[in-house]
C-alpha positions as CSV (number, residue, x, y, z in Angstrom):
1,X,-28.3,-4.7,-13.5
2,X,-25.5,-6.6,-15.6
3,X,-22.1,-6.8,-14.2
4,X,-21.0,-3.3,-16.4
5,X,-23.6,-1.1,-15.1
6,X,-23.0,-2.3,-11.7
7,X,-19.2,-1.4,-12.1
8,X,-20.4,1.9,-14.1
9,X,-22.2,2.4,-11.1
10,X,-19.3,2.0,-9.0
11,X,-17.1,4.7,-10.9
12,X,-19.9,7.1,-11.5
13,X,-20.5,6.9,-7.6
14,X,-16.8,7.3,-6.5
15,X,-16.7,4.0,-4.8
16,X,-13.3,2.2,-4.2
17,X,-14.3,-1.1,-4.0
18,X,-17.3,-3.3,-5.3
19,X,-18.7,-6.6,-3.3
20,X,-20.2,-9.0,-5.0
21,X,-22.2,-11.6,-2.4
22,X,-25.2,-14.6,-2.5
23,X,-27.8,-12.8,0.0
24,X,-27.0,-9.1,0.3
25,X,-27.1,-6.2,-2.8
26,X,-24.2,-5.1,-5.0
27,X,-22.1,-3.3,-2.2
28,X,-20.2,-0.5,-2.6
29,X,-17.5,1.1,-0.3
30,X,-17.5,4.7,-0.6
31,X,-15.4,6.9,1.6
32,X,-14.8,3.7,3.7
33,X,-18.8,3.1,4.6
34,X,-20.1,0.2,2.7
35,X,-23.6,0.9,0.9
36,X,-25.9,-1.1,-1.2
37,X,-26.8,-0.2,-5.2
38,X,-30.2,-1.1,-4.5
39,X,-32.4,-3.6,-2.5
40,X,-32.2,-6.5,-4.6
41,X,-30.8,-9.4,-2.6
42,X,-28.3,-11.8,-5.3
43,X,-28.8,-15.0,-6.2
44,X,-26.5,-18.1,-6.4
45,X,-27.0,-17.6,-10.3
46,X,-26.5,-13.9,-10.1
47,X,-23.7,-14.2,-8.6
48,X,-22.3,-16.6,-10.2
49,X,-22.9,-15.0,-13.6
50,X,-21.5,-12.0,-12.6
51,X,-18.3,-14.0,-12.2
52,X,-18.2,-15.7,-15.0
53,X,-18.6,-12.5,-17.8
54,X,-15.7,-10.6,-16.2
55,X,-13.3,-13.6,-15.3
56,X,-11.1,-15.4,-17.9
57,X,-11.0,-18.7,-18.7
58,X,-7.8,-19.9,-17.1
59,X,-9.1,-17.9,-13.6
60,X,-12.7,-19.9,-13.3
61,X,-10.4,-23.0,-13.7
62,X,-8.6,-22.0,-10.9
63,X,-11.3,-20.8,-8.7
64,X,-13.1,-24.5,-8.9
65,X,-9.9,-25.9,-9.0
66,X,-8.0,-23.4,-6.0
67,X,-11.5,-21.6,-4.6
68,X,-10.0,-18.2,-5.5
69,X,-7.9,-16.4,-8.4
70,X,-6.9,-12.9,-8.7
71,X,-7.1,-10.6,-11.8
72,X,-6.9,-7.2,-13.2
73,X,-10.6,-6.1,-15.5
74,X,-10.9,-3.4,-17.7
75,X,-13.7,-2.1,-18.2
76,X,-15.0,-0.1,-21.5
77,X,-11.3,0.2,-22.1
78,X,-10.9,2.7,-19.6
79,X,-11.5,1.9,-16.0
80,X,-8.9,-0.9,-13.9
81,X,-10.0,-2.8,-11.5
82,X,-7.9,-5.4,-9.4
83,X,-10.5,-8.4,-8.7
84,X,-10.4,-11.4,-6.3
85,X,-12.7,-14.2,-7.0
86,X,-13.7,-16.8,-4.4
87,X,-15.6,-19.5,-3.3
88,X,-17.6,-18.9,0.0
89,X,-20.1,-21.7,1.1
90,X,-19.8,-23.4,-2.4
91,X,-21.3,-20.0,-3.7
92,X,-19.0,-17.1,-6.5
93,X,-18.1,-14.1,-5.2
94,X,-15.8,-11.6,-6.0
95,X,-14.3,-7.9,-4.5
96,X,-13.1,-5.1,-7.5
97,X,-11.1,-2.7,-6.5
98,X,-11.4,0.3,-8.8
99,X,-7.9,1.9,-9.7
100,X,-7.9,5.4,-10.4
101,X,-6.7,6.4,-13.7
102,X,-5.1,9.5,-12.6
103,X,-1.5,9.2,-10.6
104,X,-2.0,11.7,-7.6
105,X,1.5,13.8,-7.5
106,X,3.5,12.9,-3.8
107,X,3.6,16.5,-2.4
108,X,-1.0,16.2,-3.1
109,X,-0.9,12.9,-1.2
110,X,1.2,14.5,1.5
111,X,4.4,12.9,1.2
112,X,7.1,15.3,1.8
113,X,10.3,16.7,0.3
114,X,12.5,14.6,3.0
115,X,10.9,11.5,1.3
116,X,11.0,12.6,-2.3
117,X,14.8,12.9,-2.3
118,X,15.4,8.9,-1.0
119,X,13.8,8.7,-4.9
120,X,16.8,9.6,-6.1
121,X,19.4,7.9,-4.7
122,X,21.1,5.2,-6.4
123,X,20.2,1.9,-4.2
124,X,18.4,1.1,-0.7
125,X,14.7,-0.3,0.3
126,X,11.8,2.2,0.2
127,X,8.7,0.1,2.0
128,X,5.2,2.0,2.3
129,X,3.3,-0.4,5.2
130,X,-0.5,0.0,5.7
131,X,-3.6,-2.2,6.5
132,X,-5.3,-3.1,2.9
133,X,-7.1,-0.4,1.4
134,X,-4.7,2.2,3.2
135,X,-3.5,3.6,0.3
136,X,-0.3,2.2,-0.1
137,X,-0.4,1.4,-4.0
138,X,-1.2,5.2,-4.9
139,X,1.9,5.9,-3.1
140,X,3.8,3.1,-4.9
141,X,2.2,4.8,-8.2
142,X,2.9,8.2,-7.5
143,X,6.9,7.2,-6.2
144,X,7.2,5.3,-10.0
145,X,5.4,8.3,-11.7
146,X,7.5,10.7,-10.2
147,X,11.1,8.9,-11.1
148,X,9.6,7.5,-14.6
149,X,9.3,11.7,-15.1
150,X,12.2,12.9,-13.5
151,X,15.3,10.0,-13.8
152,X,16.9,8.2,-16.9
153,X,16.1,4.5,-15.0
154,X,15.4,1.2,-16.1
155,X,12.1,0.5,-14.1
156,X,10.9,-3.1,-13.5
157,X,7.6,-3.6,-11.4
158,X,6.8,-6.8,-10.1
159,X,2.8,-6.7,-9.6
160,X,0.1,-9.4,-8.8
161,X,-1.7,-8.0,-10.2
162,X,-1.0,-5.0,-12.2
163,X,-2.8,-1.9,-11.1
164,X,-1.6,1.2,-12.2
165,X,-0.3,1.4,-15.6
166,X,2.6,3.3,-16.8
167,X,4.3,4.7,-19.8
168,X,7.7,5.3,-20.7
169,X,8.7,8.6,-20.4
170,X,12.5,9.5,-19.4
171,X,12.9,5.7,-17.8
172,X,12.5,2.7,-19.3
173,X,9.7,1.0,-17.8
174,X,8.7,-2.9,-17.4
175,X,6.0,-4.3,-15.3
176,X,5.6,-8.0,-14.7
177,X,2.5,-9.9,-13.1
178,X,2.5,-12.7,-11.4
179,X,1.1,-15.4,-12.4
180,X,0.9,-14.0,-16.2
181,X,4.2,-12.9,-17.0
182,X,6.2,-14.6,-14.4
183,X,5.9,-17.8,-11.5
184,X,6.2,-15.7,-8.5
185,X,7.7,-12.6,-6.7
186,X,11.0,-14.0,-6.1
187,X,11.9,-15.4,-9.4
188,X,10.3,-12.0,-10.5
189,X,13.5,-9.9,-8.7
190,X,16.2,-13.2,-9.3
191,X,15.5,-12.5,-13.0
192,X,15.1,-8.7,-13.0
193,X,18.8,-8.8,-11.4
194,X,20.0,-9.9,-14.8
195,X,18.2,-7.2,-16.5
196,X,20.0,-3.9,-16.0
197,X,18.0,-2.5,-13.4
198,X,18.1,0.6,-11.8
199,X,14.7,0.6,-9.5
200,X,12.9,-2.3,-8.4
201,X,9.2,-2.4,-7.7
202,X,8.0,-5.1,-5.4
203,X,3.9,-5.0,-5.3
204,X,4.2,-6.8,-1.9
205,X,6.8,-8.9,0.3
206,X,4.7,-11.7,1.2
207,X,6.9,-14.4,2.5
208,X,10.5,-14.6,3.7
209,X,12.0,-15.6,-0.3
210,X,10.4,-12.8,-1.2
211,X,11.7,-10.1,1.8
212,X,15.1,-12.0,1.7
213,X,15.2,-11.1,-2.4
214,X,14.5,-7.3,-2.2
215,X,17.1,-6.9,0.6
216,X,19.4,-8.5,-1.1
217,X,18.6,-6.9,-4.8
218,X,18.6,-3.4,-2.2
219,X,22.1,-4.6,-1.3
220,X,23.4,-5.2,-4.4
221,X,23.1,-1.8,-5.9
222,X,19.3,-1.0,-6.6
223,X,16.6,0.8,-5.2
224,X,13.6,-1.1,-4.3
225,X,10.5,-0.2,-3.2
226,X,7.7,-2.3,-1.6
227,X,5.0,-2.9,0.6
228,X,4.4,-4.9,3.7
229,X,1.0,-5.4,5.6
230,X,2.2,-3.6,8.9
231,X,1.6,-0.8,11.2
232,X,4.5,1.7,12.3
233,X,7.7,1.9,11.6
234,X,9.1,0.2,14.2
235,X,6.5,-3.0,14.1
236,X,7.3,-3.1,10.2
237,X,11.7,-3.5,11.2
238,X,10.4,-6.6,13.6
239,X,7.8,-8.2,11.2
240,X,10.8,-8.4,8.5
241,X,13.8,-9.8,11.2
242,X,10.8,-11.9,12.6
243,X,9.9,-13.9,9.5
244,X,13.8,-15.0,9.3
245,X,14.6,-17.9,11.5
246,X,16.4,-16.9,14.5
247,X,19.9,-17.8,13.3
248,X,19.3,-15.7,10.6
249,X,18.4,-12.5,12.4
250,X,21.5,-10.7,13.5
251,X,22.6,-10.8,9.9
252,X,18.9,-9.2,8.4
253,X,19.1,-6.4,11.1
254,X,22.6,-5.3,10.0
255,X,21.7,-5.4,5.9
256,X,18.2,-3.7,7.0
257,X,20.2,-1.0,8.7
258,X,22.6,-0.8,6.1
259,X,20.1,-0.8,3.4
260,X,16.7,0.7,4.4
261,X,16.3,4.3,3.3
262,X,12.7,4.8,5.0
263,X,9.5,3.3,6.1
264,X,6.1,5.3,4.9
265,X,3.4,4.2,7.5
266,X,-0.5,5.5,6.5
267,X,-4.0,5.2,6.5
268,X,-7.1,6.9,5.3
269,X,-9.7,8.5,7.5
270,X,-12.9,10.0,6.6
271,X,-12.7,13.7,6.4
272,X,-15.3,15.8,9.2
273,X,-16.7,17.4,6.3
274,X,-17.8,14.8,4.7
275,X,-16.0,15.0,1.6
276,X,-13.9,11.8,1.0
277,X,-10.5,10.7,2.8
278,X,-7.4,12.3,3.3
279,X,-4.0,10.0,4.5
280,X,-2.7,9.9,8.0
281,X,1.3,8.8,7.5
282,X,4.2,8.2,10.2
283,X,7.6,8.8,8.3
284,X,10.8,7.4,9.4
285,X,14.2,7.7,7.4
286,X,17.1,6.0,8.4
287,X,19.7,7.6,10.0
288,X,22.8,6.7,12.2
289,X,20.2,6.6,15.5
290,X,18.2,4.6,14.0
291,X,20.4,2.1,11.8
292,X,21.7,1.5,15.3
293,X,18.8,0.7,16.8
294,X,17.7,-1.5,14.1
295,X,21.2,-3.3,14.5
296,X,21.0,-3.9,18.3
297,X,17.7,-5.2,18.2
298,X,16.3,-2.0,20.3
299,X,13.3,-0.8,17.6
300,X,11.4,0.3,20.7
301,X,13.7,3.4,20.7
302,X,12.7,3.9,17.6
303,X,9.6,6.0,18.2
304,X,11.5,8.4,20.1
305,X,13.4,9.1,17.6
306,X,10.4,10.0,15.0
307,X,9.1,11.8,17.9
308,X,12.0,14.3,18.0
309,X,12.8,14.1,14.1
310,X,10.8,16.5,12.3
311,X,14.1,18.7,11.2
312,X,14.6,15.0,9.5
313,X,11.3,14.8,8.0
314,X,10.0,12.2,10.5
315,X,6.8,12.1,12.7
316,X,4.7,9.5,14.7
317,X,1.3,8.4,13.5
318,X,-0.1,9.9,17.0
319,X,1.1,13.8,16.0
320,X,0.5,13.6,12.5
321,X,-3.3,12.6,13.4
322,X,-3.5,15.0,16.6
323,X,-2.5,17.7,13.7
324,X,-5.0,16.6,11.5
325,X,-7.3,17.3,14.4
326,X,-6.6,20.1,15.4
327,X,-6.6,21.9,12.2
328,X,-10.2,20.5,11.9
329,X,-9.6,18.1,9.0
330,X,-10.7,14.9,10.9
331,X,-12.9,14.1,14.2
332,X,-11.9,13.9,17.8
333,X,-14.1,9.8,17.5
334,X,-12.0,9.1,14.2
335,X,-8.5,10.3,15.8
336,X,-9.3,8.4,18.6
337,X,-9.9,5.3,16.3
338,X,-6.7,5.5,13.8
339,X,-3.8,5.8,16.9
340,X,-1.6,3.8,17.5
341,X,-1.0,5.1,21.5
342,X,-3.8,6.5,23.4
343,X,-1.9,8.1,26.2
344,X,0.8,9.1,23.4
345,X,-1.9,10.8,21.5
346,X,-3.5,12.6,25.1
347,X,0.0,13.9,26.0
348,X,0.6,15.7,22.3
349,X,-3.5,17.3,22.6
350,X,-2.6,18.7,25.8
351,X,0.8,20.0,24.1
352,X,-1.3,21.4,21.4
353,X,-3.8,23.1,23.4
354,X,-1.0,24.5,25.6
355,X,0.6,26.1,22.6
356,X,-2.8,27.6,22.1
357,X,-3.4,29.3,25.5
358,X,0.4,31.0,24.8
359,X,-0.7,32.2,21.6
């Protein structure tokens, strides 16, 4: 199969990502489970020729040069995919990810009114955390969609690379990659600061000039929206205070509980029926409880609080998945496999199923 029908393949089939590797079939991951196009094992040549028709010039420079590059391919002028090439044993490779064409509307992904309305203020930090492949740029889409529709804004999105593409409707909206249309993240939101801004996007906050840029463009009188590679709410307030050095962090936790409006935690697990994925999300939004805790440098109260905030909108990962279970949308082996607490998750099952017996 060429390179096309192998990624034709890949849409026709559903799958979200393509694997491309010396020794083992075109893979796809569908629903999560990886599966093979056919039984043909790849060949150093095949491989690398699969490479070499979708990568541009400048990127198979900097594979040999680097050992990796990463890209966005269209393909038949109608299906995105992010790719990553790489070097593995002196052998081309390469991971797609297909991006869907169609933005996916917050209240279909699950994301609640509570967070919806942090869209519309004026400035603050929106982060959606998440292992890869959780979701999180769909969010990110759906979030720019939904303002892009519904607020007169000047929109600038800092991607590497691009995935979803958007038009101008009632905003204004400008989106950067890195690497083609600017150096790096950071001089990405330096220079959008001089460009009349209203909402930042931030594709990911990778290092601490990066994290240290949003707050401060947050700070400053814009909203900003990112993503961070982090699980929980809680562990996502540490990961950002623990990449400053430590003379630093007193000041970070009093501009991130100044500044942060609310941390969107999620993951996707396979549905019991078999059909796709739905997302698993803890919520939290910042409040005076929480801002404190953030501030003092106690974030381990801070799942207490989502635990008894749902008049606020907020949950745990735990209930959200025990709820999930319980209405018969996910199994008891998958539930088990996505928490973040076991005995958490035990305690809120046995609340469930004595809610049931009163019923």
């Amino acid at each position: 199969m060429t390179p096309q029908e192998i990624l034709r393949n890949a849409v026709e089939r559903g799958a979200s990502d393509i694997h491309i590797a010396v020794g083992k079939p075109a893979t796809l991951r569908i629903d999560g489970m990886l599966c093979s196009i056919d039984d043909s094992l790849m060949t150093p040549e095949e491989t690398s020729s699969f490479v070499r028709a979708i990568s541009p010039e400048k990127h198979l420079t900097a594979l040999e040069k680097n050992g990796g590059s990463d890209f966005s391919y269209t393909l038949d002028d109608k299906y995105n995919f992010r790719v990553s090439i790489f070097k593995q044993r002196t052998f081309s490779g390469c991971v797609l990810r297909l991006i869907p064409n169609e933005k996916l509307e917050l209240k279909n992904i699950g994301i609640g009114e509570e967070v919806t309305q942090m869209l519309f203020k004026p400035r603050g930090l929106i982060l959606v955390t998440g292992p890869t492949g959780s979701g999180k740029s769909t969010t990110l889409a759906a979030m720019i969609d939904l303002i892009n529709r519904e607020r007169q804004c000047n929109i600038i999105t800092v991607e590497d690379p691009i995935e979803y593409r958007h038009d101008h409707s009632k905003s204004i909206i400008i989106q950067r990659e890195v690497g083609e249309d600017v150096p790096s993240f950071e001089e990405a939101i330096v220079k959008a600061l001089r460009q009349d801004p209203d909402v930042i996007l931030v594709g990911e906050m990778r290092n601490l000039e990066t994290i240290s840029a949003a707050i401060r463009a947050a700070e400053t009188g814009h909203l900003v929206m990112s993503t961070l590679h982090t699980t929980g709410a809680a562990r996502t307030v540490d990961r950002i205070v623990d990449v400053f050095p430590s003379n630093n962090r007193d000041e970070i936790r009093t501009q991130l509980a100044g500044n942060l409006l609310c941390v969107i935690s999620q993951q996707l697990v396979k549905r019991k029926d078999g059909d796709g994925r739905v997302a698993a999300f803890e919520i939290m939004i910042n409040n005076p409880a929480i801002a404190s805790h953030i501030r003092e440098n106690k974030t381990f109260r801070i799942n207490s609080d989502l635990q008894t905030g749902a008049k606020h909108g907020m949950f745990t990962m735990d209930s959200y998945l025990a709820k999930l279970y319980v209405d018969g949308v996910i199994s008891y082996q998958d539930m088990i496999d996505k928490c973040y607490d076991l005995e958490s998750l035990k305690k809120l099952l046995n609340v469930y199923a004595s809610d049931v017996k009163k019923k």
